[in-house]
N, C-alpha and C positions, 0 to 999 in steps of 0.2 A: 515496558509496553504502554503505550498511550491508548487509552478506552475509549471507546466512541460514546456520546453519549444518546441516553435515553431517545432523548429527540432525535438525532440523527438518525438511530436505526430506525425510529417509526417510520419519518418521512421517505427514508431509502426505500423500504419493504413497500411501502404505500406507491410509492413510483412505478418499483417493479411493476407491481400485481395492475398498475394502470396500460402498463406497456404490453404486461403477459396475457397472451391468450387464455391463460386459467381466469374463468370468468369469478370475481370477487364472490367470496359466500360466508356468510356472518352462522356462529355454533351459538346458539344460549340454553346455558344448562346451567342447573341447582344442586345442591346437595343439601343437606341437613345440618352441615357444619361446614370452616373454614377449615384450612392447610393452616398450622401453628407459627413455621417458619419455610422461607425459601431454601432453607438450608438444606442441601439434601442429604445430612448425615445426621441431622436433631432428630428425628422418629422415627422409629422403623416398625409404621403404622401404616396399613393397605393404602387407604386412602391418601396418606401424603405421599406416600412412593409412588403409587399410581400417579398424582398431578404431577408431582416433579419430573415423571420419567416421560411427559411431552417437552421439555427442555434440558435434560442432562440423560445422558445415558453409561449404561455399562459394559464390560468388554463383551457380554450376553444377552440377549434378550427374548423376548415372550410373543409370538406371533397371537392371533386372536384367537386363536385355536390353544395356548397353550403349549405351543411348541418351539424347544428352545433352537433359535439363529443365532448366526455373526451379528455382532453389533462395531463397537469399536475393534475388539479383535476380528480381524478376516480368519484365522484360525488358531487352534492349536493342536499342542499333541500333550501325551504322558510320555515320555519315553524312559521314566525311573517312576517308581510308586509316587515318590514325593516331589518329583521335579516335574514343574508343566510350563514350556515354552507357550508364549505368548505372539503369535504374529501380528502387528496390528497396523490397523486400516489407514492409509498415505493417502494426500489428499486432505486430511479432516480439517474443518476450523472450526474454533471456539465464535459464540455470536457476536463478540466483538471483536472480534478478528485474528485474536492468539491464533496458531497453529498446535492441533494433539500432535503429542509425542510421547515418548514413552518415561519422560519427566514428569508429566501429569499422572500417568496412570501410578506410577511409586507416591508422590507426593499425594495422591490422593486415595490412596491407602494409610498409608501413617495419615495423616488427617482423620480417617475414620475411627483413629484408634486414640484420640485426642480423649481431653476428661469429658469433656461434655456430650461425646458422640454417642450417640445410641445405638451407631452401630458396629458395636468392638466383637460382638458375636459373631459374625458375619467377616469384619476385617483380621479378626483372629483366625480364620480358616487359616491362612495366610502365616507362617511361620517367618519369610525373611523374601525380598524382590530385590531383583539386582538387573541394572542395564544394560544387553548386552549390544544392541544398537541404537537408533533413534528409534526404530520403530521395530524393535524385538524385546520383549522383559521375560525374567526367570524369577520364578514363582518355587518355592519352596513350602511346603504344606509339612507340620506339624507329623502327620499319619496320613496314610492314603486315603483318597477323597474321593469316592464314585459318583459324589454330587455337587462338586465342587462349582462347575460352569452355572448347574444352577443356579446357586446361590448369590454369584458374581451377578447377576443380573440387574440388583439391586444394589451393590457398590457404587455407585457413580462418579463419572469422574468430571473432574473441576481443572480450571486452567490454574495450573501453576503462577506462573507468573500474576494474573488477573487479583488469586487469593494475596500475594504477598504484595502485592502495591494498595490494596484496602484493607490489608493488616486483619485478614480473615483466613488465616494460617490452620486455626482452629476452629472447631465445631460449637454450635451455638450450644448453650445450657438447655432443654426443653423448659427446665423447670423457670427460668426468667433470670432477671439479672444481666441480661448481654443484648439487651433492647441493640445496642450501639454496633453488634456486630454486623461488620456490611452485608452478609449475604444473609441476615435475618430478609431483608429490604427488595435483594437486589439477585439475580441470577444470571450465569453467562454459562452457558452448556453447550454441547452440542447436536444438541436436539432436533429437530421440525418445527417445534414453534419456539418462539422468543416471546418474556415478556415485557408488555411496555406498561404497565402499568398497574400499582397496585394498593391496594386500600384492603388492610384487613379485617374482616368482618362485616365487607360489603361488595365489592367488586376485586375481579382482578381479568386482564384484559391480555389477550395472547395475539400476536399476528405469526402467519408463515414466515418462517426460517426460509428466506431464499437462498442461500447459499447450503443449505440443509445435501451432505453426501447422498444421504439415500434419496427412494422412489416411492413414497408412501402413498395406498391408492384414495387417500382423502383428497376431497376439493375445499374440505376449509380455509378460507384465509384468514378472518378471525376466529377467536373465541373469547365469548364472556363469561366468566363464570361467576355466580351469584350465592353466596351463600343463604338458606332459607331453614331457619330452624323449625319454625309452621308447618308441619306435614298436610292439613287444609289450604295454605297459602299457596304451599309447593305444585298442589293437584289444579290449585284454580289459576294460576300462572301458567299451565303447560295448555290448559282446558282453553285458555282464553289467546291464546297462540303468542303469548307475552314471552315460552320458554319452549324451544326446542325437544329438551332432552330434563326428567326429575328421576331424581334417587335418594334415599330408598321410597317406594310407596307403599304406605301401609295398607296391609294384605285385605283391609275392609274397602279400601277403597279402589279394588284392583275392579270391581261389577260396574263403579262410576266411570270410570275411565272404556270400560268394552262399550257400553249404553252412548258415550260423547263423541259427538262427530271430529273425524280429524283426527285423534288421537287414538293409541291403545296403550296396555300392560305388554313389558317382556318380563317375562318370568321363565326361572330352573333353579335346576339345584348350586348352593354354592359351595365352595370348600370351605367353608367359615363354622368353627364349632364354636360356637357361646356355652358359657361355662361359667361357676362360680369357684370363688379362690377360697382357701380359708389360709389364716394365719396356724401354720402349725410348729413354729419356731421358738418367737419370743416367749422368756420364763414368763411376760404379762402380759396381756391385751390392750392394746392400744384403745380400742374404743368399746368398753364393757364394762360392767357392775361386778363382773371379780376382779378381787384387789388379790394380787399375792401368786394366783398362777394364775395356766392358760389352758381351759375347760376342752381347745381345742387339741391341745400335743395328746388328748386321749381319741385311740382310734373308736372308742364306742358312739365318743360325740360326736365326730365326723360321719359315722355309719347313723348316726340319728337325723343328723341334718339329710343325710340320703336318701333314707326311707320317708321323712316328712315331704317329700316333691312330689305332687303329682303333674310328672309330666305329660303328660296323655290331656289334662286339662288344662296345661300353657300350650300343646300344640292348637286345642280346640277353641280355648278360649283366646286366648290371647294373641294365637296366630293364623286364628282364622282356618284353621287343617294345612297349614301351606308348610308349615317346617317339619323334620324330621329327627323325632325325638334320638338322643345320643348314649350310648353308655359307654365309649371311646373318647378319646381328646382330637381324634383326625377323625376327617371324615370320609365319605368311599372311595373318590377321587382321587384322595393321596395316596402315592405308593408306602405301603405297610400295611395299611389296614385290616382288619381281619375281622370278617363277620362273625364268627364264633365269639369274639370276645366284647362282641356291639350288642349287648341285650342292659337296659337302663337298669340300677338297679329299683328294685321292687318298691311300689308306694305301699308303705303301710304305718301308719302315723302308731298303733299301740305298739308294735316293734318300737320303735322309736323312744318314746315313752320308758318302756322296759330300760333301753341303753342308758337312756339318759338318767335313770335310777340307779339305774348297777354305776354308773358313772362318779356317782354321789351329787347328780344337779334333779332331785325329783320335783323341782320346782321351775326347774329353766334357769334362764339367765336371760341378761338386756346386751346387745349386739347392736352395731351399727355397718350396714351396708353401705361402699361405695359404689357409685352405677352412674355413666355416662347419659346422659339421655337427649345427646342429641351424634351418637356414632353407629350403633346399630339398627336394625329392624324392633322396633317395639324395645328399645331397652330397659327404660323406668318401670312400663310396663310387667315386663320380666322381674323387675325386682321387688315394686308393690306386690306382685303373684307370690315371689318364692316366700315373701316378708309376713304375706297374710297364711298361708302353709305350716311356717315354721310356727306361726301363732298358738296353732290349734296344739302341738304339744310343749307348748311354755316355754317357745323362746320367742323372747318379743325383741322382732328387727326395725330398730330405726334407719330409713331408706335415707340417705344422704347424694343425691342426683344432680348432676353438674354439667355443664358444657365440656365438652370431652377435650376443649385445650383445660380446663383447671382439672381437671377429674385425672387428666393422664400427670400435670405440674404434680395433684398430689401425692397419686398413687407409687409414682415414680421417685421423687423427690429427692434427685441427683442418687439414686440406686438404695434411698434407706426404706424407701415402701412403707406410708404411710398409711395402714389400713391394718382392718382385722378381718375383715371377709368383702368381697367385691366380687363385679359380675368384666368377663375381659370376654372377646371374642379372638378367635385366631385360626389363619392361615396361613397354611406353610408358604413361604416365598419361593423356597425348593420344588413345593409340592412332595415333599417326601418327611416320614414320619422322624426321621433325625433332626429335623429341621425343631419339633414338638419339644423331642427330648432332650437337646440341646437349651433351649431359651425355656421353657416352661416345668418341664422333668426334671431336670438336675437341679444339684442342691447348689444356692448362691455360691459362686467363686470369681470372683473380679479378677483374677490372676489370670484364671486359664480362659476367662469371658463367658461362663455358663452362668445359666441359670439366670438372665439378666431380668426376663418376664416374669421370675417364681415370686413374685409377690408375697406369696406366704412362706416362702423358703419352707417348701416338703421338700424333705430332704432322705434320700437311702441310698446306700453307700453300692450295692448291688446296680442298682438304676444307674448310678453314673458308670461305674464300671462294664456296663450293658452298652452304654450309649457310645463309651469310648471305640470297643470293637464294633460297633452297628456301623459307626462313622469312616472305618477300613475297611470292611467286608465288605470285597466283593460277588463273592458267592449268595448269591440273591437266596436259594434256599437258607442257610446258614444264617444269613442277615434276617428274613420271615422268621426263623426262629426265637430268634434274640428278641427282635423285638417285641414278638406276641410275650416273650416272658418279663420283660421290661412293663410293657403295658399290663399285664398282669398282678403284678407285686404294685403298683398304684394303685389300681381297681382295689383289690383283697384290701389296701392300707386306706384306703378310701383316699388318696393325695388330692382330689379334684373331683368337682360334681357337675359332669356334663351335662347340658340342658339339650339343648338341639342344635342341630346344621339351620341355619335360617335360610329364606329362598333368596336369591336374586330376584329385586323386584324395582324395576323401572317405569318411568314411563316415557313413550319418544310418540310426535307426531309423525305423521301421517309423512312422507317422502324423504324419512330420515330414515337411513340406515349405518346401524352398529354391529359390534361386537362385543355381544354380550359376554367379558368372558367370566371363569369358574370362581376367580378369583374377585371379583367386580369391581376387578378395574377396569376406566371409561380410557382409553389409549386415541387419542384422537387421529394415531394415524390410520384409523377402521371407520373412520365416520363419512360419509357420502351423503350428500344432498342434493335431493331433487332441483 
């Protein structure tokens, strides 16, 4: 298949939209950080799924509300536990003009399952796909899967043909080294918007997908989006009508934005639990003053670092009262959750102290924290907080803070987890607590693709074995069960030290309307302009 190029699709769409009564309207919006790659199977990180999923899509997807539609599939069924027929939507084209078929949709599952994909967790749902027309696929699943379509939402699929004539067969590396892969650069989806042009870490330029199957009720015809590290920069760009739409805004300056004409805050709750990792694996610590073992494989030291947080004074200080402290790894929105087992554990720094005695460290130890600080609400932030905390009973954390493309290259660092404690946020894609226990709960397995987020590889053999039946069970009572006892055996082991649900926190002028949704991501087919 011969590609059209760059230029031609502008000039085409540019035509169109000269001709079409949909009157031309330009989207400029910021974020705090850049998309790593175009690739849609390098991160399976909210915010690059989210952009990508305005130009590729999956056989499911996510209305603004959160509710899952047909996308490329028009339907399916279960008709055996593990067999799910795929009906899929006739008509489609890829933006340079390939035709979907149901060669894409296979090929672009094994692809996700490539070395460098990030998202094997997700394409391992997936046990074996086989073609049974152009536009019918059979889907074979490992164990029954009650949240299977979920999941698929964020699979995306890639033209075939397209990948194998630019010799992008395979998934980019996150961690670097594959500059050269074409679809680092370059995207062909079948989305609503196409992009034309792209500059990373400065600009990147979308126009309307005319030939786009669906009917989305956006009247965007561009979008620019702007990457803005400056959260000041960010609020006086939107302030000064330079930027449509900023995110995230920090929660201090959400009273600037009510006071400024033209513009406000949208704010709610998100599904996002920020949380810190510890290394509880390796016999040594990668970045610490003990030499010989790992202060962390003791559950007391873990239970010391829990009791030295005061969260109650990162909601207050640091975010302003706008977050909602955690003692869970989901947050309410997701299906699992369970209020009973949501109470943080308790601040009390001479507890702590005690642990860390009985522990044999009554002097502390030196620690180095990883922490993004330009991907969450207040992230460095959060980590100078917990850093100054753990001070006061004698563990001194040096905060190591980065641009969340190098902070995710190292923390990841093609699956060997470069870090001994770090700060991650996370939301299920599912929206469902399996989704947790799967990538962040289970103990590392590259085999079965679990545990691919467990950073610190916590590891307990019950937990996966919970997680395995959580992932079949259909009996929703039975499955609440399991899970509360899965989440449980973490908590008591202390695996993870929930901090808070952070808010959604935007800001859009004045005759812009969005779709704020739980997840926050910006889906530009919900964006309407005055």
């Amino acid at each position: 298949m011969k590609t059209f190029t760059k230029r031609l699709l502008a000039l085409t769409a540019l035509a169109f939209f000269a001709a079409s009564p949909l009157q031309a309207k330009t989207f400029k919006w910021a974020f705090q950080g850049d998309v790593q790659s175009l690739d849609p199977h390098a991160l399976n990180e909210t915010f690059t799924m989210g952009f990508m999923g305005n130009v590729y899509e999956g056989l499911t997807a996510y209305s603004g509300n959160l509710e899952l539609e047909p996308a490329l599939a028009e339907s399916w069924s279960n008709p055996e536990p593990t067999k799910w027929i795929f009906k899929l939507r006739k008509g489609v084209k890829f933006q340079e003009g390939g035709d979907f078929n149901a060669d894409d949709v296979i090929f672009s599952w094994k692809r996700a399952l490539s070395t460098g994909s990030d998202m094997k967790g997700r394409a391992g749902l997936i046990k074996d796909m086989k073609k049974i027309d152009e536009y019918t696929v059979e889907a074979t699943t490992p164990f029954p899967n009650p949240i299977l379509m979920q999941e698929l939402a964020w699979l995306y699929v890639m033209d075939k043909e397209w990948s194998e004539e630019h010799k992008t067969t395979e998934t980019t590396n996150v961690k670097g080294g594959e500059e050269g892969n074409y679809a680092n650069m370059h995207a062909n989806g079948t989305g609503p918007f196409i992009i034309t042009k792209r500059q990373p870490d400065v600009r990147t330029i979308f126009i309307r997908n005319d030939g786009y199957w669906g009917s989305p009720k956006t009247n965007v015809t561009e979008g620019i989006f702007t990457p803005v590290k400056q959260a000041a920069t960010r609020v006086a760009a939107l302030i000064s009508g330079e930027m449509d739409l900023i995110y995230p805004v920090p929660v201090q300056d959400w009273k600037r934005l009510e006071s400024a004409a033209g513009v406000k805050p949208l704010s709610g709750p998100e599904a996002r639990t920020i949380f810190l990792g510890m290394d509880s694996s390796r016999d040594e610590l990668l970045y610490s003053n003990i030499k010989g073992k790992n202060p962390l494989k003791d559950a007391r030291v873990r239970e010391a670092f829990a009791h030295a947080l005061n969260l109650e004074a990162i909601h207050k200080k640091v975010m302003r009262g706008a977050s909602t402290p955690a003692g869970l790894m989901v947050a309410p929105q997701v299906n699992g959750f369970s209020e009973k087992l949501n109470t943080p554990y308790s601040y009390d720094p001479e507890l702590s102290k005690k642990l860390l005695a009985e522990a044999g460290y009554p002097d502390g130890f030196e620690i180095t924290i990883d922490c993004p600080n330009n991907r969450y609400v207040n992230d460095e932030k959060i980590c100078q907080a917990a850093a100054g905390m753990l001070a006061k009973i004698g563990i001194k954390v040096e905060v190591f803070a980065q641009p969340k493309s190098k902070y995710f290259a190292k923390v990841l660092a093609q699956n060997n987890y470069d870090t001994s404690f770090y700060l991650l946020g996370w939301t299920p894609g599912s929206m469902d607590s399996h989704n947790v226990l799967v990538n962040l709960l289970s103990c590392q397995n590259k085999e079965k693709k679990m545990g691919t987020f467990n950073f610190g590889n916590y590891c307990n053999a019950e937990v996966d074995a919970l997680s395995d039946k959580i992932g079949s069970e259909t009996d929703q009572a039975k499955r609440q069960d399991m899970i509360d006892k899965a989440f449980k055996i973490v908590k008591d082991e202390v695996g993870y030290l929930p901090i808070h649900q952070q808010p959604l926190s935007w800001g859009v002028r004045d005759g812009v309307s969005v779709a704020q949704r739980a997840d926050n991501v910006l889906d530009l087919r919900n964006v309407v302009i005055e």
